[in-house]
N, CA, C and O atoms as a GROMACS GRO file, in nm:
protein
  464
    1UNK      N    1   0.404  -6.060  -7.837
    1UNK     CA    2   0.318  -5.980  -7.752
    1UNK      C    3   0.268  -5.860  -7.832
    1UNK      O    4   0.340  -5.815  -7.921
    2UNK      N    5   0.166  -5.813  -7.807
    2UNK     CA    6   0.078  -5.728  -7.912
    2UNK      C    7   0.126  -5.597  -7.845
    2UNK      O    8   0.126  -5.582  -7.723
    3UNK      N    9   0.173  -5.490  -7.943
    3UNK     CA   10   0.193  -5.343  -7.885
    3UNK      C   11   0.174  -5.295  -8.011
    3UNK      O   12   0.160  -5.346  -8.122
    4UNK      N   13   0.176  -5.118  -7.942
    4UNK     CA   14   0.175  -4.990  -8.037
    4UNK      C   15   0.254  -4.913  -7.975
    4UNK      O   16   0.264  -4.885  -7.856
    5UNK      N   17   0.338  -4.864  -8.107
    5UNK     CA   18   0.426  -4.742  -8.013
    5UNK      C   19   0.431  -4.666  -8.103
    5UNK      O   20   0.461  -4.687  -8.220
    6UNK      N   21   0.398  -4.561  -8.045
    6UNK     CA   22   0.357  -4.399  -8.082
    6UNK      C   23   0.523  -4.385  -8.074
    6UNK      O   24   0.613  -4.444  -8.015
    7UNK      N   25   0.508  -4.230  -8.199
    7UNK     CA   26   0.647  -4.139  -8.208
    7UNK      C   27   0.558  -4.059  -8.278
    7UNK      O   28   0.446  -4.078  -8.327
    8UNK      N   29   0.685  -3.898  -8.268
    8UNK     CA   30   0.656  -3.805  -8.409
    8UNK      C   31   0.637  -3.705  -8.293
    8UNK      O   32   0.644  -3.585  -8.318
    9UNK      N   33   0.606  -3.760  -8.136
    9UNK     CA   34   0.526  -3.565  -8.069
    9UNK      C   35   0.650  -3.515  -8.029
    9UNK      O   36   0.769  -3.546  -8.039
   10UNK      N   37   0.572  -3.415  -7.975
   10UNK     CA   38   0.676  -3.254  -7.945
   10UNK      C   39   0.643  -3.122  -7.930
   10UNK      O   40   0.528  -3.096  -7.898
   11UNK      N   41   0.715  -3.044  -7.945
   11UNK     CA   42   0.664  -2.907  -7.887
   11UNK      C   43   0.670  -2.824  -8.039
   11UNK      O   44   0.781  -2.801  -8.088
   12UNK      N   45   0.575  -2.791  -8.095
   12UNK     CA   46   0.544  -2.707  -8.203
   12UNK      C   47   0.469  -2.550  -8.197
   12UNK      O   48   0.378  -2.521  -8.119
   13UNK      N   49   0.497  -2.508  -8.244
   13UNK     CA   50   0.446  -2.346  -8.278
   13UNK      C   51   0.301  -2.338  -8.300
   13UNK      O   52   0.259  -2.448  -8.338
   14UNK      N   53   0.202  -2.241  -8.290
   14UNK     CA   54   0.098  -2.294  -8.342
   14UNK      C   55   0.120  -2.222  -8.479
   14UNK      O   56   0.209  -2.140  -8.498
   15UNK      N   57   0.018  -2.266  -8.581
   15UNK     CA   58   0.003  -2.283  -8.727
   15UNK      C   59   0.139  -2.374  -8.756
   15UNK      O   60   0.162  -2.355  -8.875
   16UNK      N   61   0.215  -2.442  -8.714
   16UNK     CA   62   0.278  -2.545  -8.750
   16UNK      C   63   0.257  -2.726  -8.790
   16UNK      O   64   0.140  -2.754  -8.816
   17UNK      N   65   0.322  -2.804  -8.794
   17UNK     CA   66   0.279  -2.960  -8.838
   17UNK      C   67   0.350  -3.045  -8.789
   17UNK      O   68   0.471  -3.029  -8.770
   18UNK      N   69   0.301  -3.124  -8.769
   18UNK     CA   70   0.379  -3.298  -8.673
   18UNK      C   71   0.346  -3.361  -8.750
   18UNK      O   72   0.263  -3.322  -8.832
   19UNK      N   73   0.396  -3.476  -8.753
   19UNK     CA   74   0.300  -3.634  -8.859
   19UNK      C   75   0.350  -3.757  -8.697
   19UNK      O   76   0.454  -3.783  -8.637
   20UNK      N   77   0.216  -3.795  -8.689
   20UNK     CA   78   0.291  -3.893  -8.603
   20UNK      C   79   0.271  -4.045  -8.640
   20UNK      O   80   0.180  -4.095  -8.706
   21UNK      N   81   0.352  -4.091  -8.596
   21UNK     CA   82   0.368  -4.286  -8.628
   21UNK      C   83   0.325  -4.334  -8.514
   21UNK      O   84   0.346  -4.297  -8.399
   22UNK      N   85   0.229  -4.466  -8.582
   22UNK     CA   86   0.249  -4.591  -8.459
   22UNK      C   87   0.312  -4.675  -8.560
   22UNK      O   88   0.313  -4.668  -8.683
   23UNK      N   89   0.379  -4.779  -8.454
   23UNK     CA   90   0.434  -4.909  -8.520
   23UNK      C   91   0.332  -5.007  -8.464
   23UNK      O   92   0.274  -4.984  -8.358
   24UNK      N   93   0.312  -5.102  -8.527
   24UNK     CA   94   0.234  -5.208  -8.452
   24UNK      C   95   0.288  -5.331  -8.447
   24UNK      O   96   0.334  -5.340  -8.561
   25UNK      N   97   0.324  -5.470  -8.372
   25UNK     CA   98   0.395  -5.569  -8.298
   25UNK      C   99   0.258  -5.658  -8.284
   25UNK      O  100   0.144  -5.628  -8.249
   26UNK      N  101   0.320  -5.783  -8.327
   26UNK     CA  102   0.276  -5.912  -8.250
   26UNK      C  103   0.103  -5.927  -8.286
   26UNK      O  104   0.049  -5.979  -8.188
   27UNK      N  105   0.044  -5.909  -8.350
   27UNK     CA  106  -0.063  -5.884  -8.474
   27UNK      C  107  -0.119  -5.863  -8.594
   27UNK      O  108  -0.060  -5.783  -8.668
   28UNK      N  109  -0.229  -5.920  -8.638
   28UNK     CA  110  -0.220  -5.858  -8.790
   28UNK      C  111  -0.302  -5.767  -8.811
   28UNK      O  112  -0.422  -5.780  -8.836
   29UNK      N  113  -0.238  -5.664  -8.801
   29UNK     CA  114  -0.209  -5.520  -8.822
   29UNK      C  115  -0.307  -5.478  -8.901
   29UNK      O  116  -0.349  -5.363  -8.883
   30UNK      N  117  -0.371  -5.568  -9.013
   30UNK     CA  118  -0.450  -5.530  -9.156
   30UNK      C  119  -0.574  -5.574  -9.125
   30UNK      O  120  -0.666  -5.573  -9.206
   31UNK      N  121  -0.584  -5.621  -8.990
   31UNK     CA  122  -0.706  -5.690  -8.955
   31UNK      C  123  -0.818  -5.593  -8.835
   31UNK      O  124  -0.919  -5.615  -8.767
   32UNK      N  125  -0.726  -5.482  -8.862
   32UNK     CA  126  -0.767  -5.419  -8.726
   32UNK      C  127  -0.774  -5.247  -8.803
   32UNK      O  128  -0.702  -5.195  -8.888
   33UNK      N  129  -0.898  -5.192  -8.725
   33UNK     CA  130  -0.946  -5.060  -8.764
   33UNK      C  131  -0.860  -5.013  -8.643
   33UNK      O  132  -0.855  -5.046  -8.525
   34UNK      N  133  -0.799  -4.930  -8.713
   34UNK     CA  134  -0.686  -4.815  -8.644
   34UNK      C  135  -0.750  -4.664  -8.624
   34UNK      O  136  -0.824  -4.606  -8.704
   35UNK      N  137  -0.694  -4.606  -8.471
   35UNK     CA  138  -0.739  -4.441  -8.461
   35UNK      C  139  -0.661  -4.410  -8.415
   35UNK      O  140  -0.567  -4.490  -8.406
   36UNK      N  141  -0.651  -4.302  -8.367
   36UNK     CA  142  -0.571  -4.207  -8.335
   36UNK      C  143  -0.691  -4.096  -8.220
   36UNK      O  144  -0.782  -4.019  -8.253
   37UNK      N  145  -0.626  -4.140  -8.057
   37UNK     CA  146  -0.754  -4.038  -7.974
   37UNK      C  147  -0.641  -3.924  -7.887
   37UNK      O  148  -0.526  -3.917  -7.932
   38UNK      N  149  -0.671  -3.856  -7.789
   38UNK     CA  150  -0.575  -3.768  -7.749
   38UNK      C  151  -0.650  -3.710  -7.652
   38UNK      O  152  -0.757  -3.658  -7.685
   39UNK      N  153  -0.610  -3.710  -7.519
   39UNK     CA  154  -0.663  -3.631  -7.371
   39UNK      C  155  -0.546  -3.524  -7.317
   39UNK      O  156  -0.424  -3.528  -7.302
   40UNK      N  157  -0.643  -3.436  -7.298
   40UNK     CA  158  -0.599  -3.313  -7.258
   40UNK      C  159  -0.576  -3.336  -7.136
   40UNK      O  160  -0.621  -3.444  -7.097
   41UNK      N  161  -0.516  -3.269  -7.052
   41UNK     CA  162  -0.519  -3.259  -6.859
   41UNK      C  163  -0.621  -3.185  -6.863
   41UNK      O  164  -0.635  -3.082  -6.929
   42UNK      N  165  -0.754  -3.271  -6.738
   42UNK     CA  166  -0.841  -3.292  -6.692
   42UNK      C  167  -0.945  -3.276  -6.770
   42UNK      O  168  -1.032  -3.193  -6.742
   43UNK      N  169  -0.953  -3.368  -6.897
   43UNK     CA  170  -1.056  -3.370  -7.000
   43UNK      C  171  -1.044  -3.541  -7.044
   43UNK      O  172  -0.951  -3.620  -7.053
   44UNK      N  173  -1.144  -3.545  -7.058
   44UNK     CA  174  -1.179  -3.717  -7.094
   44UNK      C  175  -1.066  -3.697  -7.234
   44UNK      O  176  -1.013  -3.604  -7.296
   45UNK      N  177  -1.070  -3.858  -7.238
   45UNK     CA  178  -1.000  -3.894  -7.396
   45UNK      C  179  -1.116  -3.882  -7.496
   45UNK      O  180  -1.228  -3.924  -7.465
   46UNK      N  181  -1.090  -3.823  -7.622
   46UNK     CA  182  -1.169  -3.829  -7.701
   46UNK      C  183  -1.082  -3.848  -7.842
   46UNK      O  184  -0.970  -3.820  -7.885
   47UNK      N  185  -1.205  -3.915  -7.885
   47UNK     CA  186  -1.149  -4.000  -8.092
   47UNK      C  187  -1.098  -3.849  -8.125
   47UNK      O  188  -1.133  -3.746  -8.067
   48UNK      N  189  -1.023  -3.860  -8.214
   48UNK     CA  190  -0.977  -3.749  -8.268
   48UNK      C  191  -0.990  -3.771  -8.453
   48UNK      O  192  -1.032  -3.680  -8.525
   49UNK      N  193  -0.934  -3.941  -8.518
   49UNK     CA  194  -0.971  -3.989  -8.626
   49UNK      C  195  -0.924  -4.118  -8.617
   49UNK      O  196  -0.830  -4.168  -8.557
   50UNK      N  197  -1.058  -4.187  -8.732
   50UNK     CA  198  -1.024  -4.324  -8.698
   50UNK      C  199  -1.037  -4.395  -8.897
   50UNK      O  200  -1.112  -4.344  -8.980
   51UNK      N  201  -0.945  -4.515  -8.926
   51UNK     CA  202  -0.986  -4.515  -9.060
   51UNK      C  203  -0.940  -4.712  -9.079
   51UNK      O  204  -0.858  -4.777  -9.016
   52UNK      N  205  -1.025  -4.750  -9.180
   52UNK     CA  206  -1.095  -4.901  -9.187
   52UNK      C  207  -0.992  -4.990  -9.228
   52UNK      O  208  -0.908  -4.929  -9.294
   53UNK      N  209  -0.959  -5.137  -9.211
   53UNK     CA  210  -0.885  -5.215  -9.203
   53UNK      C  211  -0.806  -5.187  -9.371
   53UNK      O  212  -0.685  -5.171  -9.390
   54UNK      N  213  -0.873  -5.187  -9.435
   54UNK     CA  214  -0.852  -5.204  -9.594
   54UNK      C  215  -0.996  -5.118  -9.660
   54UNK      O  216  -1.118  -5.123  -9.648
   55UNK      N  217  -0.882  -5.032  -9.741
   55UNK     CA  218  -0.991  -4.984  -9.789
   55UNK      C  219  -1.005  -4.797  -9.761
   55UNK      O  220  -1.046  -4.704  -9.832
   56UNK      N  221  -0.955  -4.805  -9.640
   56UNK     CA  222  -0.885  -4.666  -9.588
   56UNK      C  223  -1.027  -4.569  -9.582
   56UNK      O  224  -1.012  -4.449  -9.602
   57UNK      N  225  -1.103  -4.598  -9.568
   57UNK     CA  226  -1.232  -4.487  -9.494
   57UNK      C  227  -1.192  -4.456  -9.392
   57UNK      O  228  -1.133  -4.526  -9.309
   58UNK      N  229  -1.237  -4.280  -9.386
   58UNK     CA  230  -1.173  -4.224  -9.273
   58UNK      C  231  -1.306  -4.153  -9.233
   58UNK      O  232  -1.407  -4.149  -9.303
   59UNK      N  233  -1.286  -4.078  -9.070
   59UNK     CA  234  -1.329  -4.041  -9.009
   59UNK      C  235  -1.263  -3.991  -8.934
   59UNK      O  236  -1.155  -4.032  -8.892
   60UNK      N  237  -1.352  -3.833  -8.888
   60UNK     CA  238  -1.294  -3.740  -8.817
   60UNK      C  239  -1.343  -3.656  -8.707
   60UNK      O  240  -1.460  -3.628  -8.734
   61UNK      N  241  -1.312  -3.610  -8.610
   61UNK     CA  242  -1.374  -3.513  -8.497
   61UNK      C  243  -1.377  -3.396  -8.579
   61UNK      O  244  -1.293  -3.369  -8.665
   62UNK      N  245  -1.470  -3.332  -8.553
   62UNK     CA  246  -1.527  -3.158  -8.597
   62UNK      C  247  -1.383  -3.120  -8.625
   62UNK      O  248  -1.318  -3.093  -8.726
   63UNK      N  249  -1.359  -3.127  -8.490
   63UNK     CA  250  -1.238  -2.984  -8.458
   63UNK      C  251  -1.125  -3.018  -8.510
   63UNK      O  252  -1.041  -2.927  -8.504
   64UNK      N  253  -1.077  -3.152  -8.578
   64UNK     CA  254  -0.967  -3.152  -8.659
   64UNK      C  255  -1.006  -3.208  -8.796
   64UNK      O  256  -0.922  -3.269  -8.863
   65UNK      N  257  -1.125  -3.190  -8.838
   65UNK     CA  258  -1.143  -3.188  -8.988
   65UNK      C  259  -1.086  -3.046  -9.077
   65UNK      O  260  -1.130  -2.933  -9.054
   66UNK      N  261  -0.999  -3.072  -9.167
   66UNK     CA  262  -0.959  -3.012  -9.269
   66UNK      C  263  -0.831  -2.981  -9.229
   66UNK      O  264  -0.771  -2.915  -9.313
   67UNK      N  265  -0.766  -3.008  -9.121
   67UNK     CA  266  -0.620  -3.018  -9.082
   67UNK      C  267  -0.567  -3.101  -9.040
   67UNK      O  268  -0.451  -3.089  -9.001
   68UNK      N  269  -0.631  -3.209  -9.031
   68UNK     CA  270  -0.553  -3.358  -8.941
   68UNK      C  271  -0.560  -3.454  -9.073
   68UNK      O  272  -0.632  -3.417  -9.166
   69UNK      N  273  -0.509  -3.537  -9.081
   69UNK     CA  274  -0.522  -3.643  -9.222
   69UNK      C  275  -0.501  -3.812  -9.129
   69UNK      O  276  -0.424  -3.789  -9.036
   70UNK      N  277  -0.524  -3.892  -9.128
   70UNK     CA  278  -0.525  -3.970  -9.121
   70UNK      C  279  -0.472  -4.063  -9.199
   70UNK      O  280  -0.509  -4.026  -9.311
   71UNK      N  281  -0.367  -4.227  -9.225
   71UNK     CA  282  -0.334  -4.313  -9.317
   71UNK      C  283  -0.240  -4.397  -9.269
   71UNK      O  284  -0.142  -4.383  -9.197
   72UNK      N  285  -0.309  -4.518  -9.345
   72UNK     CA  286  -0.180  -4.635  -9.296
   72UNK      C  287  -0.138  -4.692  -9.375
   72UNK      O  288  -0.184  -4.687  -9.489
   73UNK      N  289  -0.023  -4.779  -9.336
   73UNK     CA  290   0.049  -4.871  -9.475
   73UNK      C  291   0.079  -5.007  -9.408
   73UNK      O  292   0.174  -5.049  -9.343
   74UNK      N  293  -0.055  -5.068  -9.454
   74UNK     CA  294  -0.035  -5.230  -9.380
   74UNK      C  295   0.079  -5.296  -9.451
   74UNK      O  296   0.091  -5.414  -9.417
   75UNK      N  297   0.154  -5.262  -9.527
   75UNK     CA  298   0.311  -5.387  -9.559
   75UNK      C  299   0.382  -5.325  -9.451
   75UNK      O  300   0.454  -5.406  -9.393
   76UNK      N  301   0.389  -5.183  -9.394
   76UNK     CA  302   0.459  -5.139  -9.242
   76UNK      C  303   0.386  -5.149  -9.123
   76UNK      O  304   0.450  -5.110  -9.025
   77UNK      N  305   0.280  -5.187  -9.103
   77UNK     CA  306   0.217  -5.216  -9.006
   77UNK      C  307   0.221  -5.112  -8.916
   77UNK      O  308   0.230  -5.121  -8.794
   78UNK      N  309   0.210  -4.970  -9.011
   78UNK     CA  310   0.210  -4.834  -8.935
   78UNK      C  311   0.083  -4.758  -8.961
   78UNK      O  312   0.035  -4.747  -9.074
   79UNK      N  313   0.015  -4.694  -8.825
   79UNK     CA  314  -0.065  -4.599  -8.919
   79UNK      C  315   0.027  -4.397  -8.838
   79UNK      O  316   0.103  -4.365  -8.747
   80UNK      N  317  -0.056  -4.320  -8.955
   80UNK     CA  318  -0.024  -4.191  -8.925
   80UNK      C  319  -0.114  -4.115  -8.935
   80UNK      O  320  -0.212  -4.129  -9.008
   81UNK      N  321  -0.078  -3.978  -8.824
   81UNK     CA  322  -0.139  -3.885  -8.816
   81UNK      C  323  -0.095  -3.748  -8.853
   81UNK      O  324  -0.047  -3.666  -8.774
   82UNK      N  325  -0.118  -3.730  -8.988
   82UNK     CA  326  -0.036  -3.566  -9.009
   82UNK      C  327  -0.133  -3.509  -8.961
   82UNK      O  328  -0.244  -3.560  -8.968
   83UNK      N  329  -0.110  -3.382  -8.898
   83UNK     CA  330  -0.160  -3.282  -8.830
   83UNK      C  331  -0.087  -3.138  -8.868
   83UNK      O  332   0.020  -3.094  -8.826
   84UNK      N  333  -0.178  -3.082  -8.957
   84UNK     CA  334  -0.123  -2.908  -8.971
   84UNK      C  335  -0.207  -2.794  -8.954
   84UNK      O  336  -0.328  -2.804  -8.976
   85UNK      N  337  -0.160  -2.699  -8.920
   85UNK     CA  338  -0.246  -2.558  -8.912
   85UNK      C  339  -0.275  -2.593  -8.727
   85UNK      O  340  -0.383  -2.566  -8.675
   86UNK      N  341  -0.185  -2.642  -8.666
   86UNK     CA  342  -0.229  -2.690  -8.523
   86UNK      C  343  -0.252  -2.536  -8.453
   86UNK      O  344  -0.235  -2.422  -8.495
   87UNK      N  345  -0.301  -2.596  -8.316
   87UNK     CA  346  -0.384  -2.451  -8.224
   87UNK      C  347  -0.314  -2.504  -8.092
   87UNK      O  348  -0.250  -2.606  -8.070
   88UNK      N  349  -0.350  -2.400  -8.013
   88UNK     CA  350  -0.258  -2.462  -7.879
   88UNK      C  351  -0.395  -2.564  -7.848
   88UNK      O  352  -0.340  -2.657  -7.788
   89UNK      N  353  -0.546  -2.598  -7.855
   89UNK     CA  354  -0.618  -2.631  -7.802
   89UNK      C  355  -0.585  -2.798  -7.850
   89UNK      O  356  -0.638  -2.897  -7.799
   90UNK      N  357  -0.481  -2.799  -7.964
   90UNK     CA  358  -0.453  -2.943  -7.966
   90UNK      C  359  -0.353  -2.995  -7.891
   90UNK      O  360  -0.335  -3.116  -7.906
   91UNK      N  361  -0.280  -2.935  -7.810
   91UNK     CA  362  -0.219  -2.987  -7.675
   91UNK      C  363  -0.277  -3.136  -7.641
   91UNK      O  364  -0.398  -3.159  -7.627
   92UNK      N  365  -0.204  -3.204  -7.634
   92UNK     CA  366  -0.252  -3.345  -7.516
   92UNK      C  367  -0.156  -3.464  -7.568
   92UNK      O  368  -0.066  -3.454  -7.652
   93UNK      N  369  -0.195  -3.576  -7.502
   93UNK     CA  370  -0.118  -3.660  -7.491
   93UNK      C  371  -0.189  -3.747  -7.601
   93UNK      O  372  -0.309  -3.767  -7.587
   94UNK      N  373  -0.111  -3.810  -7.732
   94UNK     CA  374  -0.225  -3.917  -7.792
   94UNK      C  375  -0.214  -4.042  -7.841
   94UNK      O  376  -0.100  -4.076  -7.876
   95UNK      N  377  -0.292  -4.110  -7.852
   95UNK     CA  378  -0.291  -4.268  -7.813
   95UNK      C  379  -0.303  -4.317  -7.989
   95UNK      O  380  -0.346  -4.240  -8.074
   96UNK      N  381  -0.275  -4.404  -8.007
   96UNK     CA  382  -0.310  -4.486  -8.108
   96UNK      C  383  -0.389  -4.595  -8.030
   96UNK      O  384  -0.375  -4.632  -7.914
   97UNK      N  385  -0.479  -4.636  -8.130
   97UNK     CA  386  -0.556  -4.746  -8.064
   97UNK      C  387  -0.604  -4.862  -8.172
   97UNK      O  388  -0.668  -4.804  -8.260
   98UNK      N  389  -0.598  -4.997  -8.197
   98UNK     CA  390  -0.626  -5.070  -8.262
   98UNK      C  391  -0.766  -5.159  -8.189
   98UNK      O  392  -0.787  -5.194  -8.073
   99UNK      N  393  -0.832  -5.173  -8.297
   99UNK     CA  394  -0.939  -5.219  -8.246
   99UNK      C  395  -1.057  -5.333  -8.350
   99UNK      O  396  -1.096  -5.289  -8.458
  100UNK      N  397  -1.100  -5.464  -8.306
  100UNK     CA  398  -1.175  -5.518  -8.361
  100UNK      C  399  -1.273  -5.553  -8.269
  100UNK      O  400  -1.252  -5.536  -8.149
  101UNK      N  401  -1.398  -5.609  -8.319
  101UNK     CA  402  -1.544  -5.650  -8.229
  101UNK      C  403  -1.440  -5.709  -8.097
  101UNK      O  404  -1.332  -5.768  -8.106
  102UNK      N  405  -1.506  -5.676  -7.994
  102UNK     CA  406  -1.498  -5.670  -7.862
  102UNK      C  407  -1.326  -5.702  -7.820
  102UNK      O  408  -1.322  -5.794  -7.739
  103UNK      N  409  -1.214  -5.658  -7.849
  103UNK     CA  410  -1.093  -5.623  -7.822
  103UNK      C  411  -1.030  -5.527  -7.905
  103UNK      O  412  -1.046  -5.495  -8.022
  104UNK      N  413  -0.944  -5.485  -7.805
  104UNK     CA  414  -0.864  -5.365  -7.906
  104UNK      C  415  -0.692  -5.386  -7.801
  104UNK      O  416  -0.659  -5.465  -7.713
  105UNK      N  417  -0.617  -5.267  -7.872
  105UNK     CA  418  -0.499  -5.289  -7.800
  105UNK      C  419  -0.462  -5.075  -7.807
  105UNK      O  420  -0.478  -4.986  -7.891
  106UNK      N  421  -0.417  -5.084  -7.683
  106UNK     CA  422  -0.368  -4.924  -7.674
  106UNK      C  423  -0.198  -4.905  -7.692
  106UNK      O  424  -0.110  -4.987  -7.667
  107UNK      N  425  -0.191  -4.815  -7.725
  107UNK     CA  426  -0.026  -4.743  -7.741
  107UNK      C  427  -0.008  -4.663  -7.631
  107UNK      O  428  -0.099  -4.583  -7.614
  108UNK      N  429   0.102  -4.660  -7.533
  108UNK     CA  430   0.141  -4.565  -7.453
  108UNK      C  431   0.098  -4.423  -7.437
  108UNK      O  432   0.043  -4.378  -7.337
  109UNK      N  433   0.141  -4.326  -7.596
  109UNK     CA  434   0.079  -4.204  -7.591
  109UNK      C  435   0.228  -4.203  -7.641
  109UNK      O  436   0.322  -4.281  -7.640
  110UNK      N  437   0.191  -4.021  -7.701
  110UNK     CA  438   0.256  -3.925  -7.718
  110UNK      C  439   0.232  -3.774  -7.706
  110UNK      O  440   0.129  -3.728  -7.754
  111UNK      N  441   0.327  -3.688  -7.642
  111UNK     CA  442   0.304  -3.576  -7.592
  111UNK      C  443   0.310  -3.516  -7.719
  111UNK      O  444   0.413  -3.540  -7.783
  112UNK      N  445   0.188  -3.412  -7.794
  112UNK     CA  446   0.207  -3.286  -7.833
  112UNK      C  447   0.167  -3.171  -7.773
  112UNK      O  448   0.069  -3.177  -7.698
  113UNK      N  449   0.230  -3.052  -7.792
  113UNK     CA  450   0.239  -2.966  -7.689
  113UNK      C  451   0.227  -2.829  -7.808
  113UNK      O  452   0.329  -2.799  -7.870
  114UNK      N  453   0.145  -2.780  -7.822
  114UNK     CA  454   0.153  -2.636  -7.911
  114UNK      C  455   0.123  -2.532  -7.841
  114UNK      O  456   0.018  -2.505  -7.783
  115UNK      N  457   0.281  -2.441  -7.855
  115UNK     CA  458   0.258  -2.318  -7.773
  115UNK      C  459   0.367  -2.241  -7.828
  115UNK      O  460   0.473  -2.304  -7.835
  116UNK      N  461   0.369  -2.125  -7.868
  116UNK     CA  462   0.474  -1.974  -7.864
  116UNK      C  463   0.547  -1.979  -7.767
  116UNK      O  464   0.626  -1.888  -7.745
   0.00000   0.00000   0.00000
């Protein structure tokens, strides 16, 4: 059965760093463009970064270019999200998401929470 399971969130300081993991299950993993999106309470989900089956092109939202990194390691069938220099405005819950022409598969979520 095809899953993603998010780890790595938590409650951080701001100007601090998380790295978070998905694992991926029951797919091939190397066949599929991986992101990373994240919704706030009472704000749509939005991409946050997303990067290419092989080959590792990345892409990024404004607001976490030059502090979020993006990368995966298809022999672990993981991708990650380091995230540093965080703000409380990166608060939310966030998804990994795998995706090819017209299917994809979602991850539960994970809570990060940045606050003093």
């Amino acid at each position: 059965q095809e899953q993603l399971v998010e780890s790595g969130g938590g409650l951080v300081q701001p100007g601090g760093s998380l790295r978070l993991s998905c694992a991926a299950f029951g797919f091939t993993f190397s066949n599929f463009y991986m992101s990373w999106y994240r919704q706030a309470p009472g704000k749509e989900r939005e991409l946050v970064a997303g990067i290419t089956s092989i080959g590792g092109i990345t892409n990024y939202a404004d607001s976490v270019k030059g502090r979020f990194t993006i990368s995966r390691d298809n022999a672990k069938n993981t991708v990650y999200l380091q995230m540093n220099s965080l703000k409380p405005e990166d608060t939310a819950v966030y998804y990994c998401n795998a995706r090819r022409t017209g299917y994809g598969y979602w991850g539960q979520g994970t809570q990060v929470t940045v606050s003093s």
